[in-house]
C-alpha positions in Angstrom: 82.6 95.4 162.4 85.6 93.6 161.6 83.5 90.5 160.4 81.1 93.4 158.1 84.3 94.2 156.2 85.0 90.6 155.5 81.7 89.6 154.4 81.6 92.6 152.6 84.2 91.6 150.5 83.0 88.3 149.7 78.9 89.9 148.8 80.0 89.6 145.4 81.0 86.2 144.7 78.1 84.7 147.2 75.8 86.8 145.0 77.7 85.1 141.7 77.7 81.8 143.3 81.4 81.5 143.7 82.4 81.6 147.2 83.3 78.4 149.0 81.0 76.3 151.2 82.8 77.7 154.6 82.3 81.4 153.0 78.4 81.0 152.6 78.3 79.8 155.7 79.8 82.6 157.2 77.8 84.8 155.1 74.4 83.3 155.6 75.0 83.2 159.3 76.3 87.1 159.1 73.5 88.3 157.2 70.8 87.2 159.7 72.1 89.6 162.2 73.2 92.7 160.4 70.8 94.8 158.5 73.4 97.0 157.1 75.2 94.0 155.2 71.8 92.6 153.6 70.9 96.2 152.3 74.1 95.8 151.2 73.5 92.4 148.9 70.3 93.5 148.1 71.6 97.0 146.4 74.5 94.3 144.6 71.7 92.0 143.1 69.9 95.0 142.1 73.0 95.9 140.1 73.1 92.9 139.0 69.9 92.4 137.6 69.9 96.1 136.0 73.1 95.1 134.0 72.0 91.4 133.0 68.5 92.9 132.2 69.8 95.0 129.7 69.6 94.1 126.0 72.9 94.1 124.5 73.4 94.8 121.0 75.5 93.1 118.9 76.3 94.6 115.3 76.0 93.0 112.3 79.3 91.2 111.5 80.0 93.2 108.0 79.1 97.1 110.0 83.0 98.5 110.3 83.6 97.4 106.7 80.4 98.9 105.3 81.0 102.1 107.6 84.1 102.5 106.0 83.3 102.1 102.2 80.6 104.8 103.8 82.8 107.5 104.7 85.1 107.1 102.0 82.4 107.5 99.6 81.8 110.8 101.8 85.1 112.1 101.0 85.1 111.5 97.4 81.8 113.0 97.1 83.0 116.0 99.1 86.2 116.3 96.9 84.1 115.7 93.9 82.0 118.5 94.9 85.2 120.9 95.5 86.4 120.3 92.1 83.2 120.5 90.3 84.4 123.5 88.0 87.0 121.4 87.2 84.5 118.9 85.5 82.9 121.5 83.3 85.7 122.1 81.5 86.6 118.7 80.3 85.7 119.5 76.7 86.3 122.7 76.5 90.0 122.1 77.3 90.9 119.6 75.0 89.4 122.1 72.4 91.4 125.0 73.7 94.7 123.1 74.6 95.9 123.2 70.9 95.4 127.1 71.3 98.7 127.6 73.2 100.9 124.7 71.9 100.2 126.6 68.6 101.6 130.0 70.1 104.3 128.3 71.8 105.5 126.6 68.6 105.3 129.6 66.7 106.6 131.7 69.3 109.7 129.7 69.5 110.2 129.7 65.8 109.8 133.5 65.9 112.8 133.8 68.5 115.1 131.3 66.4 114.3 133.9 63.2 114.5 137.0 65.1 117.8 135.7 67.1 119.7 134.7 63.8 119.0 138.4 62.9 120.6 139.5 65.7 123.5 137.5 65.3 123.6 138.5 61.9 123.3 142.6 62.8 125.7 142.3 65.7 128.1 140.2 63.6 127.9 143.7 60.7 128.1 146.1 63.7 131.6 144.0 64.6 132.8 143.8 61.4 132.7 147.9 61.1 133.8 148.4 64.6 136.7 145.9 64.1 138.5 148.6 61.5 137.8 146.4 58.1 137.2 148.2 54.8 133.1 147.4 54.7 131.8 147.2 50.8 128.1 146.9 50.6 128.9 143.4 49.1 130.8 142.8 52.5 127.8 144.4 54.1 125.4 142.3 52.2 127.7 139.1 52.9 127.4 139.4 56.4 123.8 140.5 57.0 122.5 137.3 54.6 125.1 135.1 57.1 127.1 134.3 54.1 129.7 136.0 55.6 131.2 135.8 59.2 
């Protein structure tokens, strides 16, 4: 039993071809008596010929890099895809985009107008409130902004 666990340790290098002289030997000699340690090497060079029979494949040296221009490719295509009413619009905006600058720029000039008037009413309403003798030429004055 004792000499079973030792021979069983060193199966896979006599099956290799790496144990020492003394070790085959002991093996060899081992192996010829016990049945249970020969079912033993045969189920190891079994093993061994399953895995060293089987066709490994190697990949092409240029696969990861092409996988990868692959996938991103994917992705732009899917974000293409997600922003393809976005696209359609292309002309049709830069027709339409002078639309608003246009309302902008004369909405802006509408507010300077109508704020000046404001200034100018507020400025009349002061000048009545403050106690002053108001003329309509005063009145007038102050309205056009010529007077303050």
């Amino acid at each position: 039993m004792k000499e079973c666990i030792k021979v069983s340790k060193l199966l896979s290098r006599y099956l290799d071809k790496e144990a020492s002289c003394a070790d085959n030997l002991l093996i060899e000699a081992h192996l010829d008596k016990c049945l249970s340690c020969k079912k033993e090497l045969l189920e190891l060079s079994r093993i061994k010929e399953l895995v060293l029979g089987k066709e490994r494949k190697t990949l092409p040296q240029d696969y990861l890099v092409c996988r990868l221009r692959q996938n991103i490719a994917d992705e732009r295509c899917i974000i293409k895809q997600g922003l393809s009413w976005l696209s359609g619009i292309g002309d049709f905006s830069r027709k339409i985009i002078p639309v608003p600058v246009a309302v902008i720029v004369i909405s802006l000039v509408f507010m300077i107008l109508t704020s000046k008037q404001q200034l100018t009413e507020y400025s009349l309403e002061e000048h009545v409130l403050s106690g002053a003798q108001t003329t309509t030429e005063t009145a007038l004055g102050v309205m056009l902004g010529v007077l303050n």
